[in-house]
C-alpha positions in Angstrom: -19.6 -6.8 4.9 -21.6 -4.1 2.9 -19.5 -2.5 0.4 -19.8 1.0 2.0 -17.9 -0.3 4.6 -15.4 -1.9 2.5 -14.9 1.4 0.9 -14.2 3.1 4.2 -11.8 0.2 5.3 -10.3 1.5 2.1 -10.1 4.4 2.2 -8.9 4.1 5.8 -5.8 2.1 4.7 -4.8 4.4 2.0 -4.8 6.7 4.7 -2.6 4.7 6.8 -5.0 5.0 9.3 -5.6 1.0 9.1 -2.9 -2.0 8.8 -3.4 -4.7 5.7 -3.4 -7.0 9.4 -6.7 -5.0 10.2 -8.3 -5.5 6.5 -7.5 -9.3 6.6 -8.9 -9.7 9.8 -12.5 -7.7 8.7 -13.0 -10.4 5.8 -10.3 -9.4 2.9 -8.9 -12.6 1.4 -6.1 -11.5 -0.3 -4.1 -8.4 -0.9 -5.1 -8.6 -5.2 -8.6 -8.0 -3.4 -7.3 -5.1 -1.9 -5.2 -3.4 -4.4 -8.2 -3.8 -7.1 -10.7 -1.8 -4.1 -7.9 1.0 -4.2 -7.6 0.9 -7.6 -11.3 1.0 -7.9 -11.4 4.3 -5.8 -8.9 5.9 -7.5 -6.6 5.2 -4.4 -2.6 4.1 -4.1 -1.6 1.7 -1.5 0.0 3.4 1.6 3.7 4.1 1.9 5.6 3.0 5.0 7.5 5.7 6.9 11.1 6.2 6.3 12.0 4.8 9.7 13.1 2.0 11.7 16.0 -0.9 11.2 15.3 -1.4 7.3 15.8 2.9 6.2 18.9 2.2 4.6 17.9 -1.2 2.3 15.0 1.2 1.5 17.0 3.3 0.2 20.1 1.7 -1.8 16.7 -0.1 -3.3 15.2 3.3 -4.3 18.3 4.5 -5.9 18.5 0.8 -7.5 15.4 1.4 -9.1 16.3 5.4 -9.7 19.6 4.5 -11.3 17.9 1.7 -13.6 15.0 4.2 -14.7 17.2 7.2 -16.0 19.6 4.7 -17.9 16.6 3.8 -20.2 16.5 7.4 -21.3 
């Protein structure tokens, strides 16, 4: 695949506009492969929306994490 259209799978993803199921299926091997492309276009992995059967473990993790970051202050 030529790597313009590697960036525009890419950039796609980050967009949520594409699944990692869709990126695998194009020729991505792994998702290392895929974080490094975002990385190398200045991009962050997309974030799944606040919905569906798993909200709430989402969100005792968040405050998990939230809790454990302002203790190290």
């Amino acid at each position: 695949m030529p790597e313009s259209e590697r960036q525009k799978m890419i950039r796609q993803y980050a967009a949520g506009d594409i699944t990692w199921r869709v990126l695998r299926e194009s020729g991505f091997e792994n998702y290392v492969e895929v974080l490094a492309a975002l990385g190398e276009l200045g991009l962050r992995p997309p974030v799944a929306p606040m919905e569906g059967p798993n909200v709430e473990a989402r969100r005792r993790g968040r405050a998990i994490i939230r809790e454990a970051l302002l203790a190290r202050k």
